[in-house]
KEVEXZA-135806 format. One record per atom (N, C-alpha, C, CB): atom name; x, y, z negated. Coordinates in Angstrom, 3 decimals, padded with zeros to 6 digits. Glycine has a CB too. Example, Ala and Ser with C-alpha at 12.3 -4.5 7.8 and 13.67 -1.06 7.14 Angstrom:
+------+----------+----------+----------+
: name :       px :       py :       pz :
+------+----------+----------+----------+
:    N :  013.190 : -005.690 : -007.800 :
:   CA :  012.300 : -004.500 : -007.800 :
:    C :  013.200 : -003.300 : -007.800 :
:   CB :  011.308 : -004.473 : -009.046 :
:    N :  012.850 : -002.250 : -007.080 :
:   CA :  013.670 : -001.060 : -007.140 :
:    C :  012.900 :  000.030 : -007.870 :
:   CB :  014.084 : -000.598 : -005.725 :
+------+----------+----------+----------+
This chain:
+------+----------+----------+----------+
: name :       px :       py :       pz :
+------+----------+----------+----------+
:    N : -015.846 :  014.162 : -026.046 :
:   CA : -016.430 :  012.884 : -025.643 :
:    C : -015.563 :  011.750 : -026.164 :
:   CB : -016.576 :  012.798 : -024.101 :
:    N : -016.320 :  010.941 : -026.759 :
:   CA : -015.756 :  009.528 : -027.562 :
:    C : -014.491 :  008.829 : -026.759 :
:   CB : -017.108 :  008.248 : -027.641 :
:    N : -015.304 :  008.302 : -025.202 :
:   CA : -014.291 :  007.341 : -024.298 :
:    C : -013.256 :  008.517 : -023.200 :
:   CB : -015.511 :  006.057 : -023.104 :
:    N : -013.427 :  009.726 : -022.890 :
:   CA : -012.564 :  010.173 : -021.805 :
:    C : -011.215 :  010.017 : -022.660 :
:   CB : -012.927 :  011.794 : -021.155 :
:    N : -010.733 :  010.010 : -021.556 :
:   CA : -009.034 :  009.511 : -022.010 :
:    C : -008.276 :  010.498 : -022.446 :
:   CB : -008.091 :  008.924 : -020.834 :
:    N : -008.476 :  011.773 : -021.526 :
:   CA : -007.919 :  013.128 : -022.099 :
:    C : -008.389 :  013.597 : -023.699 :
:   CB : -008.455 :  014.320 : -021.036 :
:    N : -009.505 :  013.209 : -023.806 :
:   CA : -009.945 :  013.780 : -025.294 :
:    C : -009.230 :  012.806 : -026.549 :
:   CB : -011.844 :  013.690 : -025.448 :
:    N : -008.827 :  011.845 : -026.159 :
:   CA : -008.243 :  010.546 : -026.448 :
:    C : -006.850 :  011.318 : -027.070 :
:   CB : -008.064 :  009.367 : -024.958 :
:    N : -006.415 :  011.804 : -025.759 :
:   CA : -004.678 :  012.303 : -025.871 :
:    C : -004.974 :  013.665 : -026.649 :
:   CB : -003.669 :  012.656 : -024.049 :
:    N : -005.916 :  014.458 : -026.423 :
:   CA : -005.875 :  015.858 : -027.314 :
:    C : -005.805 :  015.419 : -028.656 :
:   CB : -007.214 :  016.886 : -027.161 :
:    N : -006.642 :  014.166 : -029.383 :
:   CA : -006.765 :  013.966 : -030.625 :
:    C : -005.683 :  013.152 : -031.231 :
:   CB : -007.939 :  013.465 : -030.818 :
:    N : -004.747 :  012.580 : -030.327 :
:   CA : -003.450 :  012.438 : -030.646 :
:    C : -003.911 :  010.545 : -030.571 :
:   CB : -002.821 :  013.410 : -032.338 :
:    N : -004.558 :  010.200 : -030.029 :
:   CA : -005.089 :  008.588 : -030.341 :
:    C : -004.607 :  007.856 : -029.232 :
:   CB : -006.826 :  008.324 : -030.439 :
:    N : -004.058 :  008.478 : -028.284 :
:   CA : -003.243 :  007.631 : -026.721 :
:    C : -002.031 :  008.322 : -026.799 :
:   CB : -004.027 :  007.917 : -024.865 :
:    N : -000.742 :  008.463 : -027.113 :
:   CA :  000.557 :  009.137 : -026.928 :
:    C :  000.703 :  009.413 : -025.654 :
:   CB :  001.687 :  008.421 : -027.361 :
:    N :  001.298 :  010.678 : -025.623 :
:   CA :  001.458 :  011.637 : -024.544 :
:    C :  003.030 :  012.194 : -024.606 :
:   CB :  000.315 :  012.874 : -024.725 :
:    N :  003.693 :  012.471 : -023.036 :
:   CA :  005.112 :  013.014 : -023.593 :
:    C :  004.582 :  014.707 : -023.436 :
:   CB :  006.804 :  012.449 : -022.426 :
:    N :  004.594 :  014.956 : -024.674 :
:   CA :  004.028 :  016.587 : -024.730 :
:    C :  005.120 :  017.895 : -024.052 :
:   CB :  003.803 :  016.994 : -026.598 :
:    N :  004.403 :  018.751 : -023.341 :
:   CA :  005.357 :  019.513 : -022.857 :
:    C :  005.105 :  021.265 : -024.059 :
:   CB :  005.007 :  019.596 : -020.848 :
:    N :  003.744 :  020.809 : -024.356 :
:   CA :  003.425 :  022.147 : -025.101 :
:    C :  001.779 :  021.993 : -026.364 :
:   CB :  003.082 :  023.470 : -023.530 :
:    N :  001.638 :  022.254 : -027.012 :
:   CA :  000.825 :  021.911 : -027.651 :
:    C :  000.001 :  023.501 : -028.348 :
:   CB :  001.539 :  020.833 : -028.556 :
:    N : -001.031 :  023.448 : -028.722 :
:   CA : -001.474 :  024.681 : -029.574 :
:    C : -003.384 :  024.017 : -030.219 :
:   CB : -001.487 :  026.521 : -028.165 :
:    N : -003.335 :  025.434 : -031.086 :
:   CA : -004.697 :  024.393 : -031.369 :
:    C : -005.728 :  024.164 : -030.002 :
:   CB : -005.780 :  025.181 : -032.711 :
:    N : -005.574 :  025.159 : -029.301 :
:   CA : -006.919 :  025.052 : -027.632 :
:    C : -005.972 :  024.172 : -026.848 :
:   CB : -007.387 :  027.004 : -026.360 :
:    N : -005.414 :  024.303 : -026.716 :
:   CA : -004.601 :  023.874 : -025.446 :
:    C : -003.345 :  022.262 : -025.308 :
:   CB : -003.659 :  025.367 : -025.248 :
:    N : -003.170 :  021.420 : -024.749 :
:   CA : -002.080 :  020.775 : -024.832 :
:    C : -002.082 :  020.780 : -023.281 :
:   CB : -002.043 :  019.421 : -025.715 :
:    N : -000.710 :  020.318 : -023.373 :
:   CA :  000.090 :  020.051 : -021.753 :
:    C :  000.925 :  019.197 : -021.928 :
:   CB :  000.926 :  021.231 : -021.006 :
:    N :  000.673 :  018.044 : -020.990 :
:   CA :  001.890 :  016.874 : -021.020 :
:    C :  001.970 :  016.616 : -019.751 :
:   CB :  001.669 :  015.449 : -021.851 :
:    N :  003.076 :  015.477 : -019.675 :
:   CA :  004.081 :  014.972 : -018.842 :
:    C :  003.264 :  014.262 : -018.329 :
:   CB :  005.286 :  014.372 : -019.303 :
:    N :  002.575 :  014.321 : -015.956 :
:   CA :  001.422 :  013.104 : -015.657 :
:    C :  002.744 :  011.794 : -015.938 :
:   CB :  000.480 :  013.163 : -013.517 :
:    N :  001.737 :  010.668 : -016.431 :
:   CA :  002.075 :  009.398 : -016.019 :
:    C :  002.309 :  008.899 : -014.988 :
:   CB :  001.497 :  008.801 : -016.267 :
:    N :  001.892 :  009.324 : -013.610 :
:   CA :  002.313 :  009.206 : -011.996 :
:    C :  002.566 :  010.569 : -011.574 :
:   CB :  001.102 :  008.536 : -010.956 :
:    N :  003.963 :  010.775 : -012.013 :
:   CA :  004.394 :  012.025 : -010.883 :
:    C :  003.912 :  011.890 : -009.450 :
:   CB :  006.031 :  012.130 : -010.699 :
:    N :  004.299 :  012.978 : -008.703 :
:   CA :  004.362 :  013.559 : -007.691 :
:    C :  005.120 :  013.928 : -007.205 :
:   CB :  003.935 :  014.119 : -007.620 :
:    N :  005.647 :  014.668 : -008.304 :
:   CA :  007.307 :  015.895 : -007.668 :
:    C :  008.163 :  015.174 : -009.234 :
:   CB :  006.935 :  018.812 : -007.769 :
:    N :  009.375 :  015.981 : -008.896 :
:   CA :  010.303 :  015.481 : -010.310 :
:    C :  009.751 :  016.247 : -011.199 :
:   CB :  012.018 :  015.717 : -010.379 :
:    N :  009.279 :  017.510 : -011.384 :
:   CA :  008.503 :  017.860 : -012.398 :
:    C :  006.715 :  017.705 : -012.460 :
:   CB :  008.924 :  019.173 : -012.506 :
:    N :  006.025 :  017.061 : -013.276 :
:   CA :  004.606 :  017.462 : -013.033 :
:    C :  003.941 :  016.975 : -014.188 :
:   CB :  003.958 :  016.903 : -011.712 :
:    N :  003.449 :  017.957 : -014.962 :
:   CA :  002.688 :  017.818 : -015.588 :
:    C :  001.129 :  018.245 : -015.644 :
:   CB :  003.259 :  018.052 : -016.229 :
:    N :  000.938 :  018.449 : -016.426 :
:   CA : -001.016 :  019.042 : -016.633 :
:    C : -000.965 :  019.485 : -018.083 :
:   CB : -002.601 :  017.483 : -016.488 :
:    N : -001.864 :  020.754 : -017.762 :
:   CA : -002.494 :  021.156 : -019.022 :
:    C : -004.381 :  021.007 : -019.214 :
:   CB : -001.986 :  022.780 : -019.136 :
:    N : -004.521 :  020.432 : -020.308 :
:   CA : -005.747 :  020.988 : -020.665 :
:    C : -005.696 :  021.431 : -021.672 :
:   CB : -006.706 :  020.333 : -020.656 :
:    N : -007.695 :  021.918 : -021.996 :
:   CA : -008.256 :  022.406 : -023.076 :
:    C : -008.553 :  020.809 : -023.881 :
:   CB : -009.648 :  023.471 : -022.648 :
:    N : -008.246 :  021.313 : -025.061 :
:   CA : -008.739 :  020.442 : -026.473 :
:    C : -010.498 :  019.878 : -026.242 :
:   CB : -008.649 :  021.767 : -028.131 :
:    N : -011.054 :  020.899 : -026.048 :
:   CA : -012.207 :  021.465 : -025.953 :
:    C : -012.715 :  020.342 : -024.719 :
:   CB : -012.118 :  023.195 : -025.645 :
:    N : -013.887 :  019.859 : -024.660 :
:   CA : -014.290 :  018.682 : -023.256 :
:    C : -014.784 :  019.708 : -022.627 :
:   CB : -015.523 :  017.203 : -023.378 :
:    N : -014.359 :  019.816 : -021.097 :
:   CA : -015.030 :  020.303 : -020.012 :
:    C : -014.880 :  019.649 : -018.932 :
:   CB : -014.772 :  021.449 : -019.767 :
:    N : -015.878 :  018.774 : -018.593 :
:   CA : -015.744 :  017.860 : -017.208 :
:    C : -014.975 :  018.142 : -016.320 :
:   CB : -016.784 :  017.738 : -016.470 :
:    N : -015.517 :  019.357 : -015.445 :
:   CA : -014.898 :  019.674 : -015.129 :
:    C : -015.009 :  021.124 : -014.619 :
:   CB : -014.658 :  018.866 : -014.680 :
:    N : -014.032 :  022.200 : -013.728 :
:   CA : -014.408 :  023.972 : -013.461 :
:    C : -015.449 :  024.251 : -013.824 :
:   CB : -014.478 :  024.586 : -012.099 :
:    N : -016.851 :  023.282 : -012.663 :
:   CA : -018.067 :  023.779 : -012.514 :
:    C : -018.652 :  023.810 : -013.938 :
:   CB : -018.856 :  022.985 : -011.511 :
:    N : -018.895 :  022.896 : -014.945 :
:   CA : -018.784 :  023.580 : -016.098 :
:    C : -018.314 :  024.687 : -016.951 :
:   CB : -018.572 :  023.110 : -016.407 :
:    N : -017.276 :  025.343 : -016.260 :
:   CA : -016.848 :  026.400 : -017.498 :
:    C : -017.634 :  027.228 : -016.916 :
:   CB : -015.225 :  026.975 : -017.825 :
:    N : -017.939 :  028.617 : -018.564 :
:   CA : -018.524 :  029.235 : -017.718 :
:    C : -018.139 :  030.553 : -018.616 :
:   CB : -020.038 :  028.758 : -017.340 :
:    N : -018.814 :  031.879 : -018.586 :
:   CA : -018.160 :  033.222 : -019.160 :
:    C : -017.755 :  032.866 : -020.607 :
:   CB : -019.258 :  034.594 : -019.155 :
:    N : -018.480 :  031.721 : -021.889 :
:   CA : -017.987 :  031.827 : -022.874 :
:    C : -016.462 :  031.015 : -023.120 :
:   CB : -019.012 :  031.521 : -023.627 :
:    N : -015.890 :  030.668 : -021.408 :
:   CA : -014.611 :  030.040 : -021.235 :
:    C : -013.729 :  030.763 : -020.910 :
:   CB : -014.554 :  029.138 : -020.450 :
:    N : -014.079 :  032.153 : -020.863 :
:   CA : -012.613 :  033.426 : -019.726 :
:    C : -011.840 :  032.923 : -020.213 :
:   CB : -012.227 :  035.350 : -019.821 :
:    N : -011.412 :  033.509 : -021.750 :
:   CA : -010.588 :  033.463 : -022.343 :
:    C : -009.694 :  032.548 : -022.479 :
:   CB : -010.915 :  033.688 : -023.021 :
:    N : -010.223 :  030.960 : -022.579 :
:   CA : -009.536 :  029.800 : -022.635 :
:    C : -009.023 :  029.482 : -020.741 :
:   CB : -010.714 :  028.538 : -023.471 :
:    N : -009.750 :  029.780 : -019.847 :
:   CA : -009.185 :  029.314 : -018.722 :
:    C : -007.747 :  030.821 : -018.471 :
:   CB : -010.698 :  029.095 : -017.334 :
:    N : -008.065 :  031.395 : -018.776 :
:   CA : -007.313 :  032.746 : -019.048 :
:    C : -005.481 :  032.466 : -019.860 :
:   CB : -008.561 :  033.730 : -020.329 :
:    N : -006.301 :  032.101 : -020.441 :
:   CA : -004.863 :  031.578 : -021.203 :
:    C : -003.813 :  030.173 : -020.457 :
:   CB : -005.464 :  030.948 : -022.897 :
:    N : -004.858 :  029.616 : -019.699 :
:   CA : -003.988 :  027.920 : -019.432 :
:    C : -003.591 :  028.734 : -018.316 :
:   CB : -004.938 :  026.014 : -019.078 :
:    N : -004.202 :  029.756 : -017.451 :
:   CA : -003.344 :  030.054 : -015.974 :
:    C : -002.099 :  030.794 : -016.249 :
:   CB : -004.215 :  031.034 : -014.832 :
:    N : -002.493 :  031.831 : -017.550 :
:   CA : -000.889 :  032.390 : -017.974 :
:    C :  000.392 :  032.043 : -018.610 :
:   CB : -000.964 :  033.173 : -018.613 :
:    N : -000.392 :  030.656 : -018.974 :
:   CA :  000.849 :  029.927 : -019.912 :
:    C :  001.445 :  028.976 : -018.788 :
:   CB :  000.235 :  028.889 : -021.486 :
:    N :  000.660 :  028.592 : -017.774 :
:   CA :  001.511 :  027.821 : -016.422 :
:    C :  002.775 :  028.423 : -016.160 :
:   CB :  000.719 :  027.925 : -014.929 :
:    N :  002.923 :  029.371 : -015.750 :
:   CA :  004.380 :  029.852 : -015.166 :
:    C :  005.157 :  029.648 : -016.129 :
:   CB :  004.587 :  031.318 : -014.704 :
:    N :  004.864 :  030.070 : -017.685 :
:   CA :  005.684 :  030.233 : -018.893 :
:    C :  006.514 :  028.372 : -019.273 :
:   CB :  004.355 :  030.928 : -020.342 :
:    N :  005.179 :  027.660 : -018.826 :
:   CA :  005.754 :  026.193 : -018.920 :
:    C :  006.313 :  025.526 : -017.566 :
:   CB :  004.585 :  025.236 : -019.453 :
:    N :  006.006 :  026.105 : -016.899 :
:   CA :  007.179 :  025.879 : -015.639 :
:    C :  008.533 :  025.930 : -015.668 :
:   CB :  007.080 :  026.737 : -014.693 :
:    N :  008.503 :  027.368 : -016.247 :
:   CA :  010.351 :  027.993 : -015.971 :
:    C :  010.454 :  027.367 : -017.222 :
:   CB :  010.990 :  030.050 : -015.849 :
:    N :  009.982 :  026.828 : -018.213 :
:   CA :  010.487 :  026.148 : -019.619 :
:    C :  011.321 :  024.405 : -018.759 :
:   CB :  008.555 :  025.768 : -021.064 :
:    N :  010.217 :  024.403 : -017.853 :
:   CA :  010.502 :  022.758 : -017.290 :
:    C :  011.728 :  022.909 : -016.001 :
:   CB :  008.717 :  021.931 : -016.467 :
:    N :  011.447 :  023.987 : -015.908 :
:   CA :  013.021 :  024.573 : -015.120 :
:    C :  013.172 :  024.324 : -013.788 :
:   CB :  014.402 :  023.889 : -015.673 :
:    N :  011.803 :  024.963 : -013.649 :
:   CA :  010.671 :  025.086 : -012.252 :
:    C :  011.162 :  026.715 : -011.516 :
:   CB :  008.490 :  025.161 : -012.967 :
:    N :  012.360 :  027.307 : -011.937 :
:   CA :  012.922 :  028.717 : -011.143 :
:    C :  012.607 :  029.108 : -010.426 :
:   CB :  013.819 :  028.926 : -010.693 :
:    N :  012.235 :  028.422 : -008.897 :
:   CA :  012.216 :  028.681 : -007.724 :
:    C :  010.464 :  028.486 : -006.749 :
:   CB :  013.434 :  027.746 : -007.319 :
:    N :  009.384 :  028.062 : -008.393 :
:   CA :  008.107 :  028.451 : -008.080 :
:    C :  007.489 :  026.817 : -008.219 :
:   CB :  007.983 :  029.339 : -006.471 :
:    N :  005.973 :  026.926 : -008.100 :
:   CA :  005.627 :  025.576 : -008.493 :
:    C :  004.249 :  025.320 : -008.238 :
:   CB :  005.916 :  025.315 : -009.888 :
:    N :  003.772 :  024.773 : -007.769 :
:   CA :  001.948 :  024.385 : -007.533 :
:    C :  001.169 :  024.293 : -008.927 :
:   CB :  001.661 :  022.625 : -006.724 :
:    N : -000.103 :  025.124 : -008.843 :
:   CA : -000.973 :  024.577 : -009.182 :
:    C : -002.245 :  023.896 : -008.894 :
:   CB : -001.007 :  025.032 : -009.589 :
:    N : -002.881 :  022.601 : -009.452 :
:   CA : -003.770 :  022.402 : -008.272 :
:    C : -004.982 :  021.563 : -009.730 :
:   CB : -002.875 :  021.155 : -006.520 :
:    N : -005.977 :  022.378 : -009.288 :
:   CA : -007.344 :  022.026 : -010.177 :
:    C : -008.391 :  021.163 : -009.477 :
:   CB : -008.147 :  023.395 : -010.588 :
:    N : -008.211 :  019.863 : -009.647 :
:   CA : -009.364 :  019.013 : -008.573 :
:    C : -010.728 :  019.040 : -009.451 :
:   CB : -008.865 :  017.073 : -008.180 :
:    N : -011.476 :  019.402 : -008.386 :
:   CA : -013.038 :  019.454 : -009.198 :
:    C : -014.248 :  018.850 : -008.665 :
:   CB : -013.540 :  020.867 : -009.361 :
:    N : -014.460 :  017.576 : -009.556 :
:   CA : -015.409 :  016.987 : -008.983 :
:    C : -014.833 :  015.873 : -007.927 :
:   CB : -016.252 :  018.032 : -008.415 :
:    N : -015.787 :  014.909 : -007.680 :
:   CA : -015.617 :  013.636 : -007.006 :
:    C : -014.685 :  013.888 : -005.736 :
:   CB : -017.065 :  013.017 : -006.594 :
:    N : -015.133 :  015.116 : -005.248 :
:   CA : -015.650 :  015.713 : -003.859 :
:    C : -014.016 :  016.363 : -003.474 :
:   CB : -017.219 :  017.139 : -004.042 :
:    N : -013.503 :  016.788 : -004.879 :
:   CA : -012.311 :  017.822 : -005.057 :
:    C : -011.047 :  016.613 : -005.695 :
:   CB : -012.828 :  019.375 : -006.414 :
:    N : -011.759 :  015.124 : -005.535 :
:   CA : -010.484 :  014.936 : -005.423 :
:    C : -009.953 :  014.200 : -007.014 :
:   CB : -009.823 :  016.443 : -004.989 :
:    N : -011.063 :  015.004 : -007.860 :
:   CA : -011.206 :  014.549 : -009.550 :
:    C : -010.941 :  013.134 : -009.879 :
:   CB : -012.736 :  014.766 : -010.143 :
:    N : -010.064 :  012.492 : -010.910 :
:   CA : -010.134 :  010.962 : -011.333 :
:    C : -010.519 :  011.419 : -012.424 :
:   CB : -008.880 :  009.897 : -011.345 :
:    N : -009.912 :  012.028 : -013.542 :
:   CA : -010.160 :  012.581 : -015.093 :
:    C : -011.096 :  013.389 : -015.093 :
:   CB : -009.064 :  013.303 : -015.790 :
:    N : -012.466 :  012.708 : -015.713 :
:   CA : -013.275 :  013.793 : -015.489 :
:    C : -013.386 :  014.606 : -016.974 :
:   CB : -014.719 :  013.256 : -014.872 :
:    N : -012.315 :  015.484 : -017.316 :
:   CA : -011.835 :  016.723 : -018.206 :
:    C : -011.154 :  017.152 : -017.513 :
:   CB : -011.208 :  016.647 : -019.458 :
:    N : -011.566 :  018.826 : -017.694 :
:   CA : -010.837 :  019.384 : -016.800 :
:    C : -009.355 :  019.628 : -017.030 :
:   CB : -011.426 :  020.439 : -016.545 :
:    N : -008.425 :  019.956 : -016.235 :
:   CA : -007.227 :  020.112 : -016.144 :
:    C : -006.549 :  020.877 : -014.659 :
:   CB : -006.820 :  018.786 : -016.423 :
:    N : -005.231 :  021.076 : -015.317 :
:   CA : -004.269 :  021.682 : -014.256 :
:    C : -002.928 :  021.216 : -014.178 :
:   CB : -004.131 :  023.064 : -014.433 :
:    N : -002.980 :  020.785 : -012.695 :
:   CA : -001.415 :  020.135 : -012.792 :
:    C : -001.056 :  021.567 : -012.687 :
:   CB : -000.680 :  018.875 : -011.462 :
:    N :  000.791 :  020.895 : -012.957 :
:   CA :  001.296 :  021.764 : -012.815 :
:    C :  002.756 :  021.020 : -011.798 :
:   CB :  001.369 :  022.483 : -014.242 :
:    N :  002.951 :  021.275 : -010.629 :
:   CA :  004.079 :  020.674 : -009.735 :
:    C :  004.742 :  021.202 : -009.406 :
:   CB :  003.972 :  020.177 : -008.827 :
:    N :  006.344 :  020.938 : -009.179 :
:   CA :  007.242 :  021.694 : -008.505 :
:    C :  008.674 :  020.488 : -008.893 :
:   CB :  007.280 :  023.542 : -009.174 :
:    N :  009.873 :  021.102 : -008.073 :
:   CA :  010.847 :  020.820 : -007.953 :
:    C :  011.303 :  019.779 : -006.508 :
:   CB :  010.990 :  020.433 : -009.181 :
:    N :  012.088 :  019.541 : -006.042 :
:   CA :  012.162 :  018.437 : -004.772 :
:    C :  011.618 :  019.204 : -003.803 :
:   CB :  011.307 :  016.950 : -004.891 :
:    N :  011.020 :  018.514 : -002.627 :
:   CA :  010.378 :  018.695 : -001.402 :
:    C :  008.864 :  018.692 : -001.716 :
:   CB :  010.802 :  017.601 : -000.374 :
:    N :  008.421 :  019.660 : -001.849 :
:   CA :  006.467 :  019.457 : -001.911 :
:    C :  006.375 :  019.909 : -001.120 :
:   CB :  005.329 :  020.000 : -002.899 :
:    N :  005.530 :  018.665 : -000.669 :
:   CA :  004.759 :  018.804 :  000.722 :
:    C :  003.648 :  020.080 :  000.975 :
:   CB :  003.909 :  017.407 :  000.893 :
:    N :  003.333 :  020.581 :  002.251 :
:   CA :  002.403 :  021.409 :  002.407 :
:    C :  001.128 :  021.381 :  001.960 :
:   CB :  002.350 :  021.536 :  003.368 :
:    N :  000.309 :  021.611 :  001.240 :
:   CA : -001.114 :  021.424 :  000.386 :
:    C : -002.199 :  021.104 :  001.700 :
:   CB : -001.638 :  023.120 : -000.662 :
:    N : -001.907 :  021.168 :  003.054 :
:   CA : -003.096 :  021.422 :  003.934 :
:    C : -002.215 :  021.385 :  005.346 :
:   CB : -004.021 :  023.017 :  003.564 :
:    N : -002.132 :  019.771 :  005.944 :
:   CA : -001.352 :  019.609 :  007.009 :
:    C : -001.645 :  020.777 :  008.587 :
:   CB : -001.626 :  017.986 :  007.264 :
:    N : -001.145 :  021.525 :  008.616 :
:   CA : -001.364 :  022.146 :  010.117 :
:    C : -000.568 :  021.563 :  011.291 :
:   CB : -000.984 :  023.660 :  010.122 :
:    N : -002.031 :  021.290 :  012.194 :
:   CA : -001.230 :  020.968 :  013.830 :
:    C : -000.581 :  022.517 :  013.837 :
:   CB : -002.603 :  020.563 :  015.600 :
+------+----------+----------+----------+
């Protein structure tokens, strides 16, 4: 898609601090952390967002969940790290391409406050 911003940064036309790059895939540094480490990966490829992918995607969503840990402990995430896929308005979504943060380091908070 012409205007999403992510397709913007895959084609190299908005600079990104890159954490990992390949021809499907890039992962960079968010612009508003969270934790001291946090980035996101997406696909090259436009997918709004989850509810779009579908079986001719295994492979590519396949690959971004196994390369998470690998770019974690690269970011020197040792001791474990969130992932969190917002989907849709509803889930929380601003970028509508899909993506995966990737968080850890410091104090992260509990994903789901319990009394």
């Amino acid at each position: 898609m012409g205007d999403c911003i992510f397709c913007k940064i895959a084609r190299g036309e908005i600079p990104c601090r890159k954490v990992y790059e390949d021809d499907e895939l890039l992962a960079f540094h968010d612009i508003n952390p969270v934790a001291p480490v946090h980035f996101m990966m997406i696909p090259k490829l436009h997918l709004a967002s989850l509810t779009e992918a579908g079986e001719a995607h295994t492979v590519l969503l396949g690959r971004m969940l196994l390369l998470a840990p690998r770019l974690a402990k690269e970011q020197g995430l040792e001791n474990g790290f969130r992932t969190v896929i917002n989907t849709g308005k509803g889930g929380g979504q601003e970028v509508f391409h899909l993506h995966i943060h990737v968080i850890g380091g410091g104090n992260i908070p509990p994903m789901v406050r319990r009394n």
